[in-house]
N, C-alpha and C positions, 0 to 999 in steps of 0.2 A: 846815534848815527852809526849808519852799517858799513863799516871798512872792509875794504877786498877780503880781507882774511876768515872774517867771519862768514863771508856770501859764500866764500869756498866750501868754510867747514859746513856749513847749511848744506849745500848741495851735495858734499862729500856723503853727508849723514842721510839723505833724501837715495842718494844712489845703491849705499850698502842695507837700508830697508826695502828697497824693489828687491835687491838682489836675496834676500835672506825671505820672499815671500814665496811661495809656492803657485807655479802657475796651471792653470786650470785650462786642457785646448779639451773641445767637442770633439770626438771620435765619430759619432753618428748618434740618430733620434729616432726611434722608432715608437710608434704607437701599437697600444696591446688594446684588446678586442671591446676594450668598452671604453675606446679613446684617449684614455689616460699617454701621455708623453711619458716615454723612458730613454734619459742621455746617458751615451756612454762616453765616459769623460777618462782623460790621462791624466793624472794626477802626479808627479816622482815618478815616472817609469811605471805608474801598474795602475790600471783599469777598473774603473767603477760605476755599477748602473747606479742611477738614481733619476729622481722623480724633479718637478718643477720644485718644490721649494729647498728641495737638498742642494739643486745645483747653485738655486742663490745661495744660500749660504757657505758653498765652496768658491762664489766667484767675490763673496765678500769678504773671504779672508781665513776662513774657516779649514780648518784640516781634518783631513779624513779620518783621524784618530779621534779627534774631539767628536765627530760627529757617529763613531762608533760603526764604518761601513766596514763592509767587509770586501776584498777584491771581487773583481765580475771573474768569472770563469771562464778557462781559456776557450770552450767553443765558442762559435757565435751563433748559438741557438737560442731562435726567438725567447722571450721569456715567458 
């Protein structure tokens, strides 16, 4: 049986794992010249292109370290 105390600590522990994940906003999506999708995505404060399957795996949980990107560049010249 779940007593108040435990439903607490569940949800205390549910709230400090959103809070310790990294969130992922779309900046813009541009297509390069043989239709391929390229998002530029905010990640911590700094900017990274990638492609459809990079972004899944930064929107499932994935960090830009593990995934070995490297920052987009500060222009915004087409790629």
């Amino acid at each position: 049986m779940r007593t108040p105390v435990s439903n607490q600590i569940t949800k205390r522990k549910a709230v400090a794992k959103a809070l310790g994940r990294h969130k992922v906003f779309v900046a813009s999506r541009r297509f390069r010249g043989d239709g391929q999708p390229i998002t530029r995505v905010l990640v911590s404060g700094r900017y990274y292109d990638v492609g459809d399957r990079l972004l899944q795996q930064l929107l499932n949980g994935a960090t830009p370290l593990e995934l070995e990107l490297e920052p987009a560049p500060d222009d915004a010249s087409p790629i």
